[in-house]
N, C-alpha and C positions, 0 to 999 in steps of 0.2 A: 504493500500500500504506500502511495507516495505521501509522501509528510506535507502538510503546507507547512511555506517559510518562515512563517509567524511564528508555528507549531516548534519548529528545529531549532530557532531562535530561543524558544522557551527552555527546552531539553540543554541544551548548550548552555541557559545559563543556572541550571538544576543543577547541572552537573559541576559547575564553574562553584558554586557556591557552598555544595559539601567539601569538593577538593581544599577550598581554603580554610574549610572548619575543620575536618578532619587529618589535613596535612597528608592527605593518600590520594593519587592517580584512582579518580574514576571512568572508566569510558562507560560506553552506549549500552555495553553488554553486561554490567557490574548488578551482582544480588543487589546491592542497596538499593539501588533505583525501583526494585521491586518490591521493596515494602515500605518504600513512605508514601503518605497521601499527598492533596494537592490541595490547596486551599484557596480561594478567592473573594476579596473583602473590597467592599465599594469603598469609596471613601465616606469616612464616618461613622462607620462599623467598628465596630469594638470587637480585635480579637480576644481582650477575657478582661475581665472586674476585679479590683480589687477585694482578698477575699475569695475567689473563686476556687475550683478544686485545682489543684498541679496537674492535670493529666496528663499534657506532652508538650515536646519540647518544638519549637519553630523556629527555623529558615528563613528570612526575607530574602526572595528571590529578587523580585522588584519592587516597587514603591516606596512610601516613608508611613511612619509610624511614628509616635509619641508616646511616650510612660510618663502616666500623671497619679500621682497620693492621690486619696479621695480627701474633699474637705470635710469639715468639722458637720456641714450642713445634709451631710451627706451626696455633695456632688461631687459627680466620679470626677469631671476635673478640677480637683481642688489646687494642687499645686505641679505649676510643671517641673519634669524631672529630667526626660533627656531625649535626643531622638533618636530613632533605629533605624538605621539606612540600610541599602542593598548588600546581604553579604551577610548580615551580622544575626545572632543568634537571640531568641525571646524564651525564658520557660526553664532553662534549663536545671537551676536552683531550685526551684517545686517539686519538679521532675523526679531529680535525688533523695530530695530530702522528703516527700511528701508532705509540704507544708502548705498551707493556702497560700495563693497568691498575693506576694507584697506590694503589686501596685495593677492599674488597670493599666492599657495597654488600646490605643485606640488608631483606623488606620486615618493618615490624613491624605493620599494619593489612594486610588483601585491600587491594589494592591497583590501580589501573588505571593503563596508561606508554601512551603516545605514544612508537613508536619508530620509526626515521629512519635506515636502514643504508646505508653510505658509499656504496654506488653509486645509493643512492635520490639521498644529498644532492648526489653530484657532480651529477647529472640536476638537480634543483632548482636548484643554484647557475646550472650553464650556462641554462636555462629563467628563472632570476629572481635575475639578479646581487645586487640589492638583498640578499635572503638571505643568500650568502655575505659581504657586506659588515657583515651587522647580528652576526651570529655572530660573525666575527674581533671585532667591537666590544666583544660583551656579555661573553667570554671573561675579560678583564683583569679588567671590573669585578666578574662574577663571582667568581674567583677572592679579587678584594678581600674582598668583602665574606662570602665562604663563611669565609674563615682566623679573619673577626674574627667573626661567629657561632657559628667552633667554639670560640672561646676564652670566648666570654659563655654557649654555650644549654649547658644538662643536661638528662637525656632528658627530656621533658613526662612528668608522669603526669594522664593523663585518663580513660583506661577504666578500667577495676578488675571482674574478674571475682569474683565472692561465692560458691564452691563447698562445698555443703553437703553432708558428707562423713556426717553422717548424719541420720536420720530426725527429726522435732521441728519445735517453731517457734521454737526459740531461736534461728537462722538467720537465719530472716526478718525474728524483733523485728530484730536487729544491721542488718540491710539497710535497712528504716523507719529504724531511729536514726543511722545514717550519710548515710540519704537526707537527714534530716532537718537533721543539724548539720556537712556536709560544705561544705557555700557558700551562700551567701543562697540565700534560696526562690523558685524557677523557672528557678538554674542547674546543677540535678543531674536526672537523667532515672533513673527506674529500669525498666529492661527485662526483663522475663520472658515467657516461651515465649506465656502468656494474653493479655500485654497487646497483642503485635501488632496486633492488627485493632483495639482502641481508639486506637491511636496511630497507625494510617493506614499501614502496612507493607503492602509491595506483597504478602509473604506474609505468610499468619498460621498454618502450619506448618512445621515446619523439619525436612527428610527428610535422611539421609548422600546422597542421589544426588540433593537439591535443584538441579535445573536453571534455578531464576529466585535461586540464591544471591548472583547477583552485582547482582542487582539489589537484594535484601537490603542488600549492601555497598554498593551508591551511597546506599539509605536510610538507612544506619548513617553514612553519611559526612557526611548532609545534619544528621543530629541529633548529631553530635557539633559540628561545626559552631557548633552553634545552643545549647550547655550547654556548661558548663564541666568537669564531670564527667559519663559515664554509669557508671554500677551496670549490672554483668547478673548476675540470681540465678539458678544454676544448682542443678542436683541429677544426682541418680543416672537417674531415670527418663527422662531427654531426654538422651542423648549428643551426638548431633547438634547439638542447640542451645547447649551445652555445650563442642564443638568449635569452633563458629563461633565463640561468645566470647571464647573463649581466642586464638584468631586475631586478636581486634580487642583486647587489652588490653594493658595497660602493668606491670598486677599482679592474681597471683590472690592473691584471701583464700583459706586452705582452712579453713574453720570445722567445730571435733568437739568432742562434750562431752569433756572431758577428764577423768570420770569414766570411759570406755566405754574399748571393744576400741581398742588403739595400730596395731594391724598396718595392713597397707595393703591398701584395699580392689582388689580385682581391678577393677571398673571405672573406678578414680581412677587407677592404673598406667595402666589403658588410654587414659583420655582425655590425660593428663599426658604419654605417650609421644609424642605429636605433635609435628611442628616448629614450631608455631605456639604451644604454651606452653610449648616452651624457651624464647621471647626473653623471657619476661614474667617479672617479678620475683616470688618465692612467699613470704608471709606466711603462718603456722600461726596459726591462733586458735584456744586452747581453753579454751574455757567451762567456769568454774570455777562449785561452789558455795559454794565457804569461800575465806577467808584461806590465803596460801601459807605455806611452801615448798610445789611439789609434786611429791611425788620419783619421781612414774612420767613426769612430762616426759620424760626422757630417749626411753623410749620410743616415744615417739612421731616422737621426731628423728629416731633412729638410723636407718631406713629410708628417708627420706623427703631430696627435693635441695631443700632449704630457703636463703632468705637470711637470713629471720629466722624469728622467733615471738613470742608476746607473750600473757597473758594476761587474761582476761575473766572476771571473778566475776558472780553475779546479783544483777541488780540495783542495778548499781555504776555506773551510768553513767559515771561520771569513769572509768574505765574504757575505754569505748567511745570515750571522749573525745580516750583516746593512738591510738588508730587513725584517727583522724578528722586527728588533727594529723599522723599520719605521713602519711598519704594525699595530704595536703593541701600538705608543706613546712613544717610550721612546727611540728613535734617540736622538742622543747630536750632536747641533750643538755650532762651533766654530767660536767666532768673534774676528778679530784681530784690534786697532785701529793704526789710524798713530803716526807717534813722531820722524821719520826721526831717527836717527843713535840709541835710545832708542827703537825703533822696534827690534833689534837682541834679547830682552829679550821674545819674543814670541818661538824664538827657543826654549827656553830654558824652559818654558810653556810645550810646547807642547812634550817635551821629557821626564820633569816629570809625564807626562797624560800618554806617553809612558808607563813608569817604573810600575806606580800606576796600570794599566791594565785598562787604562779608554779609551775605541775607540771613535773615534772622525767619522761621519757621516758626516758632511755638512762644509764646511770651506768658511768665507768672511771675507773682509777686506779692510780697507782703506791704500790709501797710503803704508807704509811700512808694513803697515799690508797684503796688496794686494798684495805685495810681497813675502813675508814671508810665506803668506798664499798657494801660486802659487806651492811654492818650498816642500811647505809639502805637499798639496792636489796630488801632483805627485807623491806620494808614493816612495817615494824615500829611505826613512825614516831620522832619525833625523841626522844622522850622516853626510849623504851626503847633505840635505838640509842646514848644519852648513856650508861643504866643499864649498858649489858650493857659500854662500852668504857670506863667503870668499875672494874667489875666485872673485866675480861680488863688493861688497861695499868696501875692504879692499885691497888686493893687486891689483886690477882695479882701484883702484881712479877715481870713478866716477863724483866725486864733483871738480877735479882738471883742468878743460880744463875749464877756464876763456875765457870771449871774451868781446868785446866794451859791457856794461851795456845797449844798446838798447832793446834787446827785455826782456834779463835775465842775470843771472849775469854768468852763465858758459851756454857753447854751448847746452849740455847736448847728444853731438853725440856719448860719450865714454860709457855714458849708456846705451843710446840705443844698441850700438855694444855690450855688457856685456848678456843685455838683451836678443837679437835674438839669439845669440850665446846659453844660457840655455833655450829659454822659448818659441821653435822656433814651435810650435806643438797647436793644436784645442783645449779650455779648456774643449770642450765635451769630449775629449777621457782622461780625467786626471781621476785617479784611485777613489780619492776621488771629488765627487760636492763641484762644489766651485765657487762664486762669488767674482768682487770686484767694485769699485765705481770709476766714475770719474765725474765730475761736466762740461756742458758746460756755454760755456765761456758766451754765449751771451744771456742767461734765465737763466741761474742760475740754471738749469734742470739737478736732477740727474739722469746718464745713470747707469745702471748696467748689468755690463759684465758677460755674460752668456755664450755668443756664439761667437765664432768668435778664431783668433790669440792670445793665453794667453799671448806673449808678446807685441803687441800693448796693449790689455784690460791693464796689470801691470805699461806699459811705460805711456798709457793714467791716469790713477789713479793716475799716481806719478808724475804729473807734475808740482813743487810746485811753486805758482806763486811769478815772480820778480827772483826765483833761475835756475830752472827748462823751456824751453821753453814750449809752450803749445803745446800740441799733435792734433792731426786731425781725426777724427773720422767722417768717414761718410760727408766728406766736413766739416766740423765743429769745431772749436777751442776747444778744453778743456782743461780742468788745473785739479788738485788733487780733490779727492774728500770730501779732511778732508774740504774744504772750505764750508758743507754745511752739510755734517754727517761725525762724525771724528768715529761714535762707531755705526757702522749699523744692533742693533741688531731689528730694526725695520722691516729689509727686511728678515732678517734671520726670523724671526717669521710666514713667510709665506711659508716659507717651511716645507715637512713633519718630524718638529723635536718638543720630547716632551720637550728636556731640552738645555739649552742655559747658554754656558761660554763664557763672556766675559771679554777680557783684554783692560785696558784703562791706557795708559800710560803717561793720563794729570800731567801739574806739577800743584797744587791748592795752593802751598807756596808762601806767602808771602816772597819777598825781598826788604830789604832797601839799599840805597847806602849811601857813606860817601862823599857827594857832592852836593850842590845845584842846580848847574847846567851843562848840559853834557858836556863835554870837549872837544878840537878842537883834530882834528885828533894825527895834532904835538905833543899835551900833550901828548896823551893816547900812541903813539912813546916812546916819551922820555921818560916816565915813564916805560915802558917796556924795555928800553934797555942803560938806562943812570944809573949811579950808583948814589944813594940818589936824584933820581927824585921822587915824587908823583906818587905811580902807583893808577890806574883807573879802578876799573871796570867794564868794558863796553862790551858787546854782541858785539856780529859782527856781519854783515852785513847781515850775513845768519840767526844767531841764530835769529835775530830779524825777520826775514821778517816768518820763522818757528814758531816765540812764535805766532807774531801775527794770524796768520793762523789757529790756537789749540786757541785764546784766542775768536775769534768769535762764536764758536760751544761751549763752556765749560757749558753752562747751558743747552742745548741740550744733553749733553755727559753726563750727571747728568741725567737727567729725562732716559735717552736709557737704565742707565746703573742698573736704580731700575726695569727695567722692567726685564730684565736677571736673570734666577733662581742664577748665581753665580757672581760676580763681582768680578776679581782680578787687583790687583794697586799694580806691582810691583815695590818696592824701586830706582826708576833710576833717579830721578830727579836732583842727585847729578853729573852723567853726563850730558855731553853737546849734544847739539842735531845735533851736526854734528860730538863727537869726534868719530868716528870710527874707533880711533888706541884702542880704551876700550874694542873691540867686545868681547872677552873673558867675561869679568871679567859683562858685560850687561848681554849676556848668560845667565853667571850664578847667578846671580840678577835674573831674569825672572825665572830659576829651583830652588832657594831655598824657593820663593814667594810663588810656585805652592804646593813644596811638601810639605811645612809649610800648606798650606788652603786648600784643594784638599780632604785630608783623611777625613774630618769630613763632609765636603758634600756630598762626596759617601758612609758614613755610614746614612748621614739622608737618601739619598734616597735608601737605601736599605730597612728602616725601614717604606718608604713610608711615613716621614713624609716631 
C-alpha cells in the first residue's frame, strides 16, 4: 500500500522522536513502533489534569503544549509552569512512581503524542531491558533541566491569528504591514484560506468535517518550523478556516473600524466560543480615523474577554509599529513614580525619549506619576502635556484652597475642577495604554485603573493622605497609591511589554539638622521673619505628611526598581515636594537625566545585549 507523504512524514518523525529519547536507532521495521498508540489533540484539549491517574507516558511528536499548577480557585490554569515542544517527553514520573499527576498538561497547537500505557511499557521493558534502563536514566536529567526551562522560557508567541471583524481592506493593509515589519524578510509566513495551494498545503480547502485536517496540522507544523512568525488572516466568511487558526495560535488580533457597530458579532461569539481560542491571548484593534481620546472605546470592551487593546489611526504607521513591537517582545513600557510637585521631571523624561526616537507602548503611574502619565498617554504630545500641567498644578493652585484640618488639610475641590476640566474622557479610548494606582482606604487593596473616567482613576490615585481628601471609588474610600507601591513596575510587567523604564523620584539622602529639638511654631515665625532670629529648618506640614508617605514604600521602591530593564533617578531632591513655582527648571532636571542615560541603553539593546 503506498503511504501518503503527509502519512511518511508523520512515521519519520515517530521515529525521529523515540530515537532521541531513547538514545537507540529505530527504523521502519522496529517492535517498538508496534506497540505504542497514537494520539491526536486539537488545540485546547487537555492531554491530563492535575491530579489525574499516571497511566502512560507521552511523546510530543508535533505541536506545543503547556504545564500549568491548578489554582487555589480550582482553575486548571492557575499558574504557568513551562512548555513542551516537539521531541520532548510528558508523564513519565507518574508512570514510575504511580502517583497522581502533579500538574495538568494542556495542548496549545493540534497536536500529535506518542503514547506508551504502563502495561504497554512493562511489556517493553521485560522484551528490551535496555528501555527500562534508559528511562530511569533520562528521568533525573529530565527533570533537571525541565525546572531550569521553567524558570528561563515564557510562553513563545509565534502564531498570531489576524480576525477581521468587519468588512474592508483596512485588515488586510495591517496584515501586509505587520507581515512586513514583524522580522526580517523570509521569517514571517502569511497564510490565508487562497494561499494554500500556492504554498504547497496538502489541502487547499478547509471544510468543519475536514478529514485530511491533521495533515493540515503536520503542514502547519512543518512551516512554523521553518518562520519565525506565521500570520493567518481570517474573516467572517470561512469559519472553518478561522477555527483551525485559532487552534494553532498564540494570539488573536481582532481588528474593527472603531468608527462602526461595538456589539459583538454573532459569528465572532461563535468562533471565539471554542476551546482552542480560549488559550490564545486576544488583542482588540480599532482603527481609528483621527487623533484620540475615543470615548465609544469603552464599548466595545464591555462585551468582549479581552487582555488588551490598542489603537490604530490611518495612516499612522508608527502606529502599526506598537503592534509589531508587542507581537514581537520588544514593546517599552513606561513607569512613572509619585513625589508630588518633583513629578513635573517625568515630563521632561518622556520628551527626551521623545527626541532620542524611543516610543513609549504602555504608560502607569502613581500619584503624580498617574498624572503625568494620563497627560502623555493622550497623545497629546510633550508640548501640550507640559501646557495643560501648567495650566492644572501651576497657575491653578491646586494645593491653595485650605479648609478646617478635619478631614485634610486643603478641600482638594480646585483639583478636582483642574482635573475634569482636562481629563474629562474613558482611559480606554486614550491613544497610548495606560494604567494608574490608587490604594483603598479600608484593606489597604491596590485598585488599578484601567477602565472607567481617567479623571476620577488620576483624582482617585492622587489623593495624598492628611493633604488631599480621599476619593470614592465604587462606594469606597481611597487615598494615593504611592501608600502601598510608589514604583508599579510590578503590574507593568504583566503587560504585553519586552522592556520596562522606570522613573523613581525617591529622595534616599540623608539630612541633619542644627537643632536638638523641633521648634515651637513661634520660633520657626520669628526666625523667618524677624531680623537676627535663629532660623529653623523645618518641612511643612505638607512636605512632611509627603516625605512620610514615599518613606513607607522606599524599600519596596528599591527591590520594583532592580526588576526594570532601566532605572532612572532624576536629580530633584534639591526641590521641595510641593515647590511648584520650580516647574520649569524640575522639567528640565527630568530631560537632562534622561538624555545623559537613555543613549547607552538603547545602544545595549540594539546590540541585544
Amino acid at each position: 500500500m503506498t503511504v501518503a507523504p503527509h502519512l511518511a512524514a508523520r512515521d519519520r518523525r515517530v521515529r525521529q522522536t523515540l530515537e532521541r529519547y531513547f538514545g537507540i536507532p529505530i527504523d521502519a521495521d522496529h517492535p517498538l513502533l508496534e506497540q505504542v498508540g497514537m494520539l491526536q489533540l486539537n488545540g485546547g484539549d487537555w492531554l491530563m489534569h492535575q491530579g489525574d491517574e499516571g497511566d502512560a507516558l507521552y511523546f510530543l511528536v508535533r505541536g506545543r503544549l503547556q504545564a500549568w499548577a491548578a489554582g487555589a480557585d480550582g482553575n486548571d490554569r492557575g499558574t504557568f509552569l513551562n512548555e513542551i515542544v516537539a521531541g520532548d517527553s510528558v508523564g513519565e514520573l507518574s508512570l514510575l512512581t504511580g502517583a497522581p499527576r502533579a500538574v495538568g498538561v494542556q495542548a496549545i497547537r493540534d497536536s500529535l503524542l506518542v503514547s506508551i500505557d504502563r502495561q504497554t511499557f512493562e511489556t517493553l521493558v521485560t522484551r528490551f531491558p535496555a528501555l527500562g534502563l534508559k528511562l530511569a536514566g533520562n528521568v533525573a536529567g529530565l527533570l533537571q533541566s525541565r525546572n531550569e526551562r521553567a524558570a528561563a522560557t515564557t510562553r513563545n508567541l509565534q502564531a498570531i491569528t489576524i480576525l477581521n471583524l468587519d468588512e474592508g481592506a483596512r485588515a488586510f493593509g495591517l496584515c501586509q504591514r505587520l507581515a512586513e515589519t514583524i522580522s526580517e524578510p523570509g521569517q514571517t509566513l502569511l497564510l490565508s484560506p487562497d494561499r494554500l495551494g500556492e504554498l504547497g498545503a496538502p489541502v487547499t480547502e478547509v471544510r468543519g468535517d475536514e478529514e485530511l485536517q491533521p495533515a493540515l496540522a503536520d503542514w502547519f507544523h512543518e512551516k512554523e518550523d521553518e518562520h519565525r512568525f506565521v500570520l493567518f488572516q481570517c474573516h467572517a466568511e470561512n469559519p472553518a478556516w478561522t477555527r483551525f487558526a485559532l487552534r494553532q495560535s498564540d494570539m488573536v488580533l481582532l481588528v474593527a473600524d472603531g468608527s462602526g457597530n461595538p456589539q459583538v458579532r454573532h459569528w465572532e461569539a461563535d468562533v471565539l466560543s471554542d476551546a482552542g481560542a480560549a488559550i490564545a491571548r486576544r488583542l482588540l484593534v480599532l482603527l481609528q480615523n483621527g487623533d484620540g481620546p475615543y470615548h465609544n472605546a469603552p464599548e466595545w470592551l464591555e462585551e468582549r474577554e479581552l487582555d488588551f487593546h490598542v489603537h490604530v489611526r490611518r495612516d499612522r504607521p508608527e502606529d502599526t509599529d506598537r503592534i509589531t513591537r508587542i507581537v514581537t517582545g520588544n514593546a517599552l513600557g513606561l513607569v512613572l513614580a509619585g513625589g508630588a510637585a518633583r513629578g513635573f521631571a517625568h515630563l521632561g523624561v518622556y520628551r527626551a525619549m521623545e527626541e532620542l526616537g524611543l516610543p513609549v507602548d504602555w504608560i502607569g503611574g502613581t500619584s503624580i506619576g498617574g498624572i503625568m502619565g494620563a497627560a502623555l498617554a493622550g497623545h497629546w504630545g510633550t508640548d501640550d502635556a507640559i501646557r495643560i500641567t501648567r495650566e492644572c498644578f501651576v497657575a491653578g493652585k491646586p494645593f491653595s484652597d485650605y479648609t478646617l484640618p478635619v478631614v485634610s488639610l486643603i478641600r482638594g475641590r480646585r483639583m478636582a475642577r483642574l482635573i475634569r476640566e482636562h481629563y474629562d474622557f474613558p482611559i480606554e479610548g486614550l491613544q497610548t495604554p495606560f494604567f494608574c494606582l490608587s490604594c483603598h482606604l479600608d484593606t489597604g487593596e491596590i485598585k488599578v485603573h484601567e477602565r472607567g473616567n481617567l479623571g476620577d482613576a488620576v483624582r482617585a490615585g492622587a489623593s495624598i493622605p492628611g493633604i488631599i481628601p480621599p476619593a470614592v471609588v465604587d462606594r469606597r474610600l481611597t487615598v494615593d497609591g504611592a501608600v502601598i507601591n510608589n514604583l508599579p513596575v510590578d503590574i507593568m510587567q504583566r503587560k504585553p511589554v519586552g522592556n520596562i523604564v522606570a522613573v523613581d523620584l525617591s529622595s534616599h539622602k540623608r539630612v541633619e539638622v542644627d537643632y536638638s529639638e523641633t521648634p515651637s511654631a513661634w520660633a520657626v515665625l520669628r526666625g523667618r521673619y524677624l531680623p537676627f532670629s535663629k532660623k529653623y529648618r523645618v518641612p511643612g506640614f505638607s512636605t512632611v505628611m509627603l516625605k512620610a508617605t514615599e518613606l513607607g514604600t522606599l524599600g519596596r521602591v528599591r527591590e520594583l526598581g532592580r526588576q526594570a530593564d532601566l532605572l532612572l533617578q532624576p536629580p530633584v531632591r534639591r526641590f521641595g515636594m510641593t515647590e511648584v513655582k520650580s516647574f520649569d527648571a524640575i522639567v528640565q532636571a527630568g530631560y537632562e537625566h534622561a538624555m545623559a542615560e537613555l543613549p547607552a541603553w538603547m545602544e545595549s539593546i540594539r546590540n541585544g545585549s
